[in-house]
C-alpha positions in Angstrom: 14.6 1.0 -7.9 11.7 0.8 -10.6 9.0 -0.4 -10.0 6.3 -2.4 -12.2 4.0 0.8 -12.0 6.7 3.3 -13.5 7.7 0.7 -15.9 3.5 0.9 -17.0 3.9 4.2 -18.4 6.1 2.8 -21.3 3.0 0.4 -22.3 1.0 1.9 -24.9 3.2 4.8 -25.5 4.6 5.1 -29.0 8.4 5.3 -30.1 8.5 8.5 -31.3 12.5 9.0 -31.8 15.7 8.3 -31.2 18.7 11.0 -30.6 22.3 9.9 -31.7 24.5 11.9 -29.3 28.1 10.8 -28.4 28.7 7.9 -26.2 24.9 7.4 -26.1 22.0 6.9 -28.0 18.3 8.4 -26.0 15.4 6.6 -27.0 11.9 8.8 -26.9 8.3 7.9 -26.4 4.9 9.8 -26.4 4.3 9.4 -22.7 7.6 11.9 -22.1 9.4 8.7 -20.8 12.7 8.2 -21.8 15.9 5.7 -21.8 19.4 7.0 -22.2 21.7 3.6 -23.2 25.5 3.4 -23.1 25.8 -0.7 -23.4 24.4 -3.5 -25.6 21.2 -3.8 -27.0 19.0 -6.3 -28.9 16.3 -5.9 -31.6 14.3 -6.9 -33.9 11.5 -10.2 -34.2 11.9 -13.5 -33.0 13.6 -14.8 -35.8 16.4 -11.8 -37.1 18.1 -10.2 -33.4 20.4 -7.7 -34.5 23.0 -6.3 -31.8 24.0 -2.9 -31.1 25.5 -0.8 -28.6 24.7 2.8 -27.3 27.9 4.4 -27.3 28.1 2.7 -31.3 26.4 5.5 -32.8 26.2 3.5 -36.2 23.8 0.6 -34.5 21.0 3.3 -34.2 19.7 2.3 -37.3 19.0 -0.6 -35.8 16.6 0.6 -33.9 14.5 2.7 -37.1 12.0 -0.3 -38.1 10.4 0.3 -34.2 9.9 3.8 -34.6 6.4 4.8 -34.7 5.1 1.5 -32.9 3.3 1.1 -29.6 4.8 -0.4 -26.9 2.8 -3.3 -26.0 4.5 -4.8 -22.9 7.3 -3.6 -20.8 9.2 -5.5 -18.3 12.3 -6.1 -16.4 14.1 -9.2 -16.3 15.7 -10.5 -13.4 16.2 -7.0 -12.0 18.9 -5.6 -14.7 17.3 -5.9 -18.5 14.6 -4.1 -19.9 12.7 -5.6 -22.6 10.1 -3.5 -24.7 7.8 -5.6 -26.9 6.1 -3.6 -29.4 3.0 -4.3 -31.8 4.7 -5.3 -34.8 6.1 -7.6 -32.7 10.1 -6.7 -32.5 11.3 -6.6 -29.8 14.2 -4.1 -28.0 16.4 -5.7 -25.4 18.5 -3.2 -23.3 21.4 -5.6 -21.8 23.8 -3.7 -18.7 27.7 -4.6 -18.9 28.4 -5.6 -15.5 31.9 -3.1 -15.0 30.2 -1.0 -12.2 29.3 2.0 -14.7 25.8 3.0 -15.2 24.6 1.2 -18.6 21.2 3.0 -19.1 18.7 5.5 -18.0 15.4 4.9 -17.5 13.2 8.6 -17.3 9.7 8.2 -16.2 7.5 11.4 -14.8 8.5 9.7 -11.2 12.4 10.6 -11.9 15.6 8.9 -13.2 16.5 5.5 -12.4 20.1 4.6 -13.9 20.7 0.8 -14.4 24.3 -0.5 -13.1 25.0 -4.0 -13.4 27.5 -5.7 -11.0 
């Protein structure tokens, strides 16, 4: 499990890319941490959430207004979704499907933590 600690090295990294692969989309910071998603995802400001899906290669675009902001907070809520806020204020919300596959992959220089819901 992740702890509070590893999740730290996502705060005040920057979102430096994001690779469109098949089934999965990887985003990449400039701490060398990384999260591989194949389910749902939210983003955007409070006020316009667009939805998108990792293994929806066309909902990456979603994600191109973030690029190049710092991650200002990063946290997980209630054990399963990972919530990045960044300084422009969006926000990315990485949401497991509970159907006992792993949903995402969080990378940090401690190791790989895969997310499966239940």
């Amino acid at each position: 499990m992740i702890t509070i600690d590893e999740l730290s090295e996502f705060e005040q990294s920057i979102f430096t890319g994001v690779i469109v692969g098949v089934g999965s989309l990887v985003l990449l910071f400039s701490s060398g941490s990384r999260i591989l998603i194949q389910c749902p995802f939210q983003c955007g400001g409070e006020k316009h959430i667009q939805n998108g899906h990792g293994e929806n290669l066309t909902t990456s675009v979603l994600l191109f207004p973030t690029l190049n902001q710092t991650v200002y907070s990063c946290s997980m809520l209630d054990g399963e979704v990972l919530s990045l806020c960044f300084s422009n204020e969006d926000n990315i919300r990485i949401i497991p499907e509970k159907n006992g596959f792993e949903s995402y992959v969080i990378t940090t220089s401690h190791g790989d933590y895969p997310v499966i819901a239940r």
